[in-house]
C-alpha positions in Angstrom: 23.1 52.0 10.0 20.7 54.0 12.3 23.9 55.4 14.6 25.6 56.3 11.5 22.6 58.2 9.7 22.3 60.0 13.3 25.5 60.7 13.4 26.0 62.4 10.5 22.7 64.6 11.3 24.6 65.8 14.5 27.9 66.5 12.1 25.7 68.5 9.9 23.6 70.3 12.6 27.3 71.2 14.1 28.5 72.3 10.5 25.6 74.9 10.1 25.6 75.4 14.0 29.3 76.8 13.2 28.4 79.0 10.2 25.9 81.1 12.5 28.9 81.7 15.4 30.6 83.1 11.9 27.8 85.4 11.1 27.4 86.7 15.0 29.1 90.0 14.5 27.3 92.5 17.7 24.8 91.2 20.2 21.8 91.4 18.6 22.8 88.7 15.9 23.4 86.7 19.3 20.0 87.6 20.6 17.8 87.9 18.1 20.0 86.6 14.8 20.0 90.6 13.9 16.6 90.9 13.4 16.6 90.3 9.3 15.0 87.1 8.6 12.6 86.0 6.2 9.1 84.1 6.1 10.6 80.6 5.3 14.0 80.3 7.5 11.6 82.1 10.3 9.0 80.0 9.0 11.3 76.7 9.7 13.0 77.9 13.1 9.0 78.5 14.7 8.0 75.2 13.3 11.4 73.1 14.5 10.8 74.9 18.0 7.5 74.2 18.6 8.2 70.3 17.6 9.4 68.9 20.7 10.4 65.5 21.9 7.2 66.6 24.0 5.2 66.3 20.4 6.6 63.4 19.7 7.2 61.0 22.1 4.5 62.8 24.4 1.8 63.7 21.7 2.5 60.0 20.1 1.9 58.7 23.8 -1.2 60.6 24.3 -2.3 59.3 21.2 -1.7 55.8 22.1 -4.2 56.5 25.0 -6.8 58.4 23.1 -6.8 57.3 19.7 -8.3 59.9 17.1 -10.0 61.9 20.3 -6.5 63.5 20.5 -7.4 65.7 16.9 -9.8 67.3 19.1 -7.7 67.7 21.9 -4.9 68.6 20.1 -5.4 70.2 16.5 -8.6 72.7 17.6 -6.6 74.2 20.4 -3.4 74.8 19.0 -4.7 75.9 15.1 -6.7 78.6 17.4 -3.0 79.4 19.4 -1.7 80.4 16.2 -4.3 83.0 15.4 -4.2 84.4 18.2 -0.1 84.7 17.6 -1.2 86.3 14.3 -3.6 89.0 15.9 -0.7 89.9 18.5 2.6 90.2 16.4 2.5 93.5 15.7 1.8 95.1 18.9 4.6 92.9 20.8 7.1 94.1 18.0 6.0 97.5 18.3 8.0 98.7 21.1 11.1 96.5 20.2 11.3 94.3 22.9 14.2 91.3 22.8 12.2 89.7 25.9 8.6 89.3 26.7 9.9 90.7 30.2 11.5 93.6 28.5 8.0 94.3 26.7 6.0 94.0 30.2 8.4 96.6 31.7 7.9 99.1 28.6 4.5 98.2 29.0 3.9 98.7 32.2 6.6 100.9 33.3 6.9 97.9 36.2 10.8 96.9 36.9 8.8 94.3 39.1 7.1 92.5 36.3 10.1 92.3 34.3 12.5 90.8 37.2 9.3 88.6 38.2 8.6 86.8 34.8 12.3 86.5 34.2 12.4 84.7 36.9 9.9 82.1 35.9 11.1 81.5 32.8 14.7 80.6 33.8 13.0 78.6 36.1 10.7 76.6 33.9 13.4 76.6 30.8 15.4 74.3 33.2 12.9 72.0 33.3 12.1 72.2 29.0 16.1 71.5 29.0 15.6 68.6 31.0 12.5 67.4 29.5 14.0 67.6 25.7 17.1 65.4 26.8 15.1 62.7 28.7 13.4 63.0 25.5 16.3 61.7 23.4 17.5 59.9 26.0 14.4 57.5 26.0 14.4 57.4 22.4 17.9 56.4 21.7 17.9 53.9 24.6 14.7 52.0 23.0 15.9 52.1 19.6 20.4 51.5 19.6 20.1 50.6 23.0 22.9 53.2 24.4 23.1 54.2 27.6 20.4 56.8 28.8 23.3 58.8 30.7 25.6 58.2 27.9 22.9 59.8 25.5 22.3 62.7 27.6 26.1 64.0 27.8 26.8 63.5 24.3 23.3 64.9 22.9 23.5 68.1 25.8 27.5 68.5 25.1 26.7 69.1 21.2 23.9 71.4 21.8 25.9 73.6 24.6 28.7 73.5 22.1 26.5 75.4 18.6 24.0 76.9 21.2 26.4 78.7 23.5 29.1 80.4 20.9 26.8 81.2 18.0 23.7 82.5 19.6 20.3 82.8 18.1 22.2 82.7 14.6 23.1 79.0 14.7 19.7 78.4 16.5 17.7 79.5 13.6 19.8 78.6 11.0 19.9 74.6 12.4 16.2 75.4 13.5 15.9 75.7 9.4 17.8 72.1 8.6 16.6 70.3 11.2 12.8 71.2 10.9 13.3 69.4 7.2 14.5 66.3 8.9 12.0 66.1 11.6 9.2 67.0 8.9 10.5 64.1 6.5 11.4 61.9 9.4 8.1 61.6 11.0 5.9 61.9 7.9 7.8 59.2 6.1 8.0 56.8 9.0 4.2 57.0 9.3 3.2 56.4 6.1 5.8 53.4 5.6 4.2 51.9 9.0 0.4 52.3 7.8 1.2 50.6 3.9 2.8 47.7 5.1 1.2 47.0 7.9 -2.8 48.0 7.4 -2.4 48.9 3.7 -4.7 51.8 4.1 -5.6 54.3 6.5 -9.3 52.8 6.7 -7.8 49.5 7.6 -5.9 51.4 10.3 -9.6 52.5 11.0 -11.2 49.6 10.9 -8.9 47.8 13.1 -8.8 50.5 15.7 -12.6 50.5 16.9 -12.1 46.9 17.5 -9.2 47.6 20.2 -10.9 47.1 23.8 -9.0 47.1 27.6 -5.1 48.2 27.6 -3.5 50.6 30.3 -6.5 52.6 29.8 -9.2 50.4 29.7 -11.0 51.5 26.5 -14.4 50.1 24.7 -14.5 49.5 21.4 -15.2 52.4 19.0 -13.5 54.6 21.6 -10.2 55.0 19.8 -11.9 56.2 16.5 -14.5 59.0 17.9 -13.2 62.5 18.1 -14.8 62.8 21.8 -13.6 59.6 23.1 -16.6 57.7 23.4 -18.4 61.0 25.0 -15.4 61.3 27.5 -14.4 64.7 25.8 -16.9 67.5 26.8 -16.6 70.9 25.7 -15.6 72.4 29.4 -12.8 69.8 28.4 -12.3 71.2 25.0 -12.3 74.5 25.8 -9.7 74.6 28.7 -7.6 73.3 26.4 -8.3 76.1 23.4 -7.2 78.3 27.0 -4.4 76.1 27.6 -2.8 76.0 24.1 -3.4 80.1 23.6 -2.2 80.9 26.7 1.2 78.1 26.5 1.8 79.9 22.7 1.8 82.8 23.2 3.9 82.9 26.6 6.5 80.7 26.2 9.4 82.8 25.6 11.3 80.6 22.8 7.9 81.1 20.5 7.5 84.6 21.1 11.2 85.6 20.4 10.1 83.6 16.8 8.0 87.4 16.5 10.9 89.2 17.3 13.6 87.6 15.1 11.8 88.6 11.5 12.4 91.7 9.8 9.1 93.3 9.8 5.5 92.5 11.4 4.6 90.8 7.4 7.5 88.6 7.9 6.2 87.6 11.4 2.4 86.9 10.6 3.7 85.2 7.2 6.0 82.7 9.5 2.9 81.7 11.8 0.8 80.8 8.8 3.9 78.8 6.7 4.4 77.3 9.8 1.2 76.4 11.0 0.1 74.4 7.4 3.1 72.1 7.5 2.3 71.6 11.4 -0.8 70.6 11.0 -0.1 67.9 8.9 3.0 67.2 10.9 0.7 66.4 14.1 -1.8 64.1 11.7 1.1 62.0 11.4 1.7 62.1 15.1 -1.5 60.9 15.6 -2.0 58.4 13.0 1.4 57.1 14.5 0.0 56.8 17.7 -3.0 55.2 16.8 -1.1 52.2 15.0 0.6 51.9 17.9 -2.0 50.9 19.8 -3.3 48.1 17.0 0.2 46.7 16.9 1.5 47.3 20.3 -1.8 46.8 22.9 -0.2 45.8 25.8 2.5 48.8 26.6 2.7 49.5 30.0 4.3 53.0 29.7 2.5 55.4 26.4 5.8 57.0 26.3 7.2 54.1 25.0 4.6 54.1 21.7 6.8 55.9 19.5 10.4 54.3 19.9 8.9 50.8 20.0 7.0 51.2 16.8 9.4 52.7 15.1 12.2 50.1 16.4 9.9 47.0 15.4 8.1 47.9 12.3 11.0 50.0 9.9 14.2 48.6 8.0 17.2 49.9 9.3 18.1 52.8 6.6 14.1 54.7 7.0 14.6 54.1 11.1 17.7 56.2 11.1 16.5 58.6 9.5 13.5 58.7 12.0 16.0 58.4 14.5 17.6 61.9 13.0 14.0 63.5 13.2 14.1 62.6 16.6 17.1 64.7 17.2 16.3 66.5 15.0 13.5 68.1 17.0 14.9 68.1 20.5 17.8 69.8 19.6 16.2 72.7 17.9 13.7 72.7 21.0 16.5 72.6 24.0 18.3 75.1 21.9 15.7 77.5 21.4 15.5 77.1 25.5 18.8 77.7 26.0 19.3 80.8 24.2 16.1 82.3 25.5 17.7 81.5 29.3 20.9 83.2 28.8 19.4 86.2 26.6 16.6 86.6 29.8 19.1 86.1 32.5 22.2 88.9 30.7 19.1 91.3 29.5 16.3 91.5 32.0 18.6 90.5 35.4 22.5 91.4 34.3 22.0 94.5 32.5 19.6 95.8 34.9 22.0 95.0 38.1 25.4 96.7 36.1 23.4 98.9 34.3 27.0 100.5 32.7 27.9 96.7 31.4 29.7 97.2 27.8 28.0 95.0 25.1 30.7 92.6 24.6 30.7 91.9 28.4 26.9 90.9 27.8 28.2 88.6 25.1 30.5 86.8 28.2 27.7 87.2 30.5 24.9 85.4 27.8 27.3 82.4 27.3 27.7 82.0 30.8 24.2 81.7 31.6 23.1 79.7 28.8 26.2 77.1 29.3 25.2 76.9 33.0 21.5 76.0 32.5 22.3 73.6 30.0 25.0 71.7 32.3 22.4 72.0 35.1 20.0 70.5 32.8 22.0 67.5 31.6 23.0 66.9 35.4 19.1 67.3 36.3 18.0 64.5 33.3 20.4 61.6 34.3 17.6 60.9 37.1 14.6 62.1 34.0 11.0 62.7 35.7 8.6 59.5 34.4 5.6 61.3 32.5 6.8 63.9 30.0 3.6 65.3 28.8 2.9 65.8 32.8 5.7 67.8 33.3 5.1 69.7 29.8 1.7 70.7 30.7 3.1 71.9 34.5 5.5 74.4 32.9 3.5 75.9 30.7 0.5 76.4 33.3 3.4 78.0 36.0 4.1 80.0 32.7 0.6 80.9 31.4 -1.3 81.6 34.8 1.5 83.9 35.4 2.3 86.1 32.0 -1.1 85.4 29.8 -2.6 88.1 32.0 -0.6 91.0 31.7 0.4 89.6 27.9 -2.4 89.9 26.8 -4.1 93.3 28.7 -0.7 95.3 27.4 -2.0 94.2 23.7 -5.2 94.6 23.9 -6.6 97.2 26.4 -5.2 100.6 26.8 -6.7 100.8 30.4 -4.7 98.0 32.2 -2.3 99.3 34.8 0.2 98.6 36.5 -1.1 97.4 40.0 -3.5 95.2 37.8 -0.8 93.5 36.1 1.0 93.0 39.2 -1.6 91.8 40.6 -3.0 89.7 38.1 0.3 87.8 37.5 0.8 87.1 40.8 -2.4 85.4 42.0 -2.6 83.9 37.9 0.7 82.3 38.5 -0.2 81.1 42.1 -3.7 79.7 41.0 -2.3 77.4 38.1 0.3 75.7 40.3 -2.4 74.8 43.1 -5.1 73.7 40.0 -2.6 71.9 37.9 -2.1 69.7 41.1 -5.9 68.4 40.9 -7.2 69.7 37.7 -10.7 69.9 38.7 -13.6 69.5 36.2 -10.9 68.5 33.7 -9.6 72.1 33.2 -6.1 72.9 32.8 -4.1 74.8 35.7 -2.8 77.5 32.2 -6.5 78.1 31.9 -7.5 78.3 35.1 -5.0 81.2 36.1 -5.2 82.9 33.2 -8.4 83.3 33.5 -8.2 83.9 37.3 -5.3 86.8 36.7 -7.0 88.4 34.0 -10.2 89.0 36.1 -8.1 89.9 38.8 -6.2 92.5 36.6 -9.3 94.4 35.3 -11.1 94.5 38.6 -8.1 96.1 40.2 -7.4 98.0 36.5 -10.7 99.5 36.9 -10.9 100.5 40.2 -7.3 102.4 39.9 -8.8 104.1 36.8 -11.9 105.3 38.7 -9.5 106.4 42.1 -7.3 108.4 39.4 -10.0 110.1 38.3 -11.3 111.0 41.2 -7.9 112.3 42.1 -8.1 114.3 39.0 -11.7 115.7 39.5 -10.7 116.5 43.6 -7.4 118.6 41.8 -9.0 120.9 39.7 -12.2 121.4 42.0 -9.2 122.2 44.8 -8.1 125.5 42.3 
């Protein structure tokens, strides 16, 4: 029952994947679905891209380890992500941009900085491609026991298929369906799990303060205090407020979300529909991962939280339809990836190499690239990396500590320049990769160069603003 309730989400996500290749008529439906959407379709394609196999296998996980401490880790950081999204929609849409590297070069009048953060985010989106199939491939292998490779080839053939030929047009439009499913899906399967097996939330409560040892080795009362039993400072809490800004509003596949509506009151509409259903989406998440832990004490992998309890504790009908909401949000995740790659790789490297290139020849070239990185993906995921959430939060530092800095200065100060945003992005990017490694104090690498690049930026800003002048002053005293 649970393959054949999967299987007909995957027919359905095919159908409507199918209807947006018919409605792809010139390159910008392909890159940006024609720019024309509304606040709920947008609304639904942000929300089914930011819910990951990450968020919930990986959020589910972390939850297993931290109990009702992960609302503070989690919630505060990201509800704060999306208002910073808010404040900044209308500047990035300003100058048109399809790419964040395409509005860094307008920006900053910097070829460099274009060709640089293009090529770190086709980097890094071949890892999200190989992190949302080792996502599903866990999943499916826990719950119908198929083959993880198996898993992988099917689930990455039926996203190359929609993904590649109908462009950001089936994206959103499957990004609409399948954000419904994994909404439903998760919500559903919570509830069911915490009425017949605690009857309440408060006997969820009550039963969680008493949980002691595990693969983390917690006291009692840990699980049910928001700082973990004091183990949650605020340095903590605020490198991850750093952290979450920095990931949202970097991350190409989100900021494209900006790009896609048809006017800046669309865009900040689609952050805050999105962000109420999201909230209550990740309480869920956490809830879920916290029963976990009462019912399943003794897992040796967190990862493993979320397929286990929702293999063990649902009848077969509600667990395929969990199963979908699974799918449901790797799929729109990967996909959102894989557009992004081929629409960075044919805009900010193909188009600026060939610079004659005809528009339909961008169309070949944009297929190309985005059925390349997803085959190099599902090859990459048959041998998956252990610790998701590990690999999650590595990306988005590489990405954060190298664009937040220059993101950010081209919204909001007039005086950055260009050597400051070269410069800034540079040692940001380099910073995050060597802090991520040790994480010192607790902070997150995102943070750390962030906040490294963007001191960097304005110290070098300033100083080129103050040589200009003088350059300026020496001219006219020299007539």
């Amino acid at each position: 029952m649970q393959i054949l309730i999967f299987g007909i989400m995957l027919l359905i996500v095919l159908a409507v994947g199918f209807y947006g290749y018919v409605k792809t008529k010139d390159l910008e439906d392909y890159y940006l679905a024609g720019r024309k959407l509304g606040v709920w379709l947008a609304a639904g394609s942000f929300g089914a891209t930011y819910i990951s196999s990450v968020t919930i296998v990986g959020f589910t996980g972390t939850s297993y380890l931290r109990g009702y401490g992960f609302f503070a880790f989690l919630l505060i950081p990201i509800a704060i992500a999306w208002l910073v999204l808010y404040f900044i929609a209308g500047e990035l849409r300003r100058l048109g941009p399809v790419t964040v590297s395409e509005y860094l070069e307008q920006r900053f009048k910097s070829p460099f900085l274009s060709m640089w953060s293009a090529a770190i985010y086709l980097a890094i989106l071949c890892i999200f491609v190989i992190l949302q199939l080792r996502g599903i491939g866990l999943v499916l292998q826990q719950l119908v026991g198929w083959e993880y490779s198996t898993v992988v080839l099917l689930i990455g053939a039926i996203l190359l298929l929609y993904t590649t030929f109908g462009g950001m047009t089936s994206v959103v439009w499957t990004d609409g369906i399948q954000f419904i499913i994994l909404w439903l899906g998760v919500s559903i399967g919570t509830i069911y799990i915490i009425v017949t097996q605690f009857g309440s939330v408060s006997n969820l409560n009550a039963r969680l303060a008493l949980v002691t040892g595990g693969i983390n080795n917690v006291s009692a009362g840990d699980l049910v205090s928001f700082n973990q039993g004091g183990s949650l400072t605020w340095l903590t809490i605020g490198s991850m407020v750093i952290f979450a800004v920095v990931a949202s509003s970097t991350l190409p596949y989100y900021l494209m979300r900006l790009f896609i509506c048809k006017d800046t009151l669309t865009a900040k509409g689609m952050i805050g529909v999105s962000g109420a259903f999201m909230v209550v989406f990740y309480t869920f998440i956490v809830l879920a991962g916290s029963a976990a832990r009462v019912l399943e004490p003794n897992l040796q992998s967190a990862d493993h939280a979320f397929p286990l309890l929702m293999n063990n504790y649902l009848p077969p009908v509600l667990g395929g339809f969990v199963l979908s909401a699974v799918g449901a949000a790797i799929l729109s995740t990967a996909d959102s990836a894989l557009i992004a790659a081929g629409t960075i790789f044919s805009k900010d490297f193909y188009a600026k190499i060939k610079k004659d290139v005809s528009e339909q020849q961008l169309f070949v070239i944009s297929r190309i690239a985005t059925g390349t990185i997803g085959v190099l993906g599902m090859l990459l995921a048959l041998r998956p990396p252990k610790m998701m959430l590990d690999l999650w939060v590595f990306q988005a530092a590489v990405i954060g500590g190298a664009i937040a800095a220059p993101l950010y200065a081209g919204v909001f100060w007039k005086g950055a320049k260009k050597e400051g945003a070269i410069a800034g992005t540079v040692a940001g990017c380099i910073t995050a990769i060597i802090w991520d490694l040790n994480k010192p104090w607790g902070i997150a690498g995102a943070a750390a160069g962030a906040v490294i690049g963007l001191i960097l930026l304005v110290v070098i800003s300033l100083a080129v603003k103050e040589k200009d002048a003088a350059s300026t002053l020496t001219g006219s005293q020299s007539k």
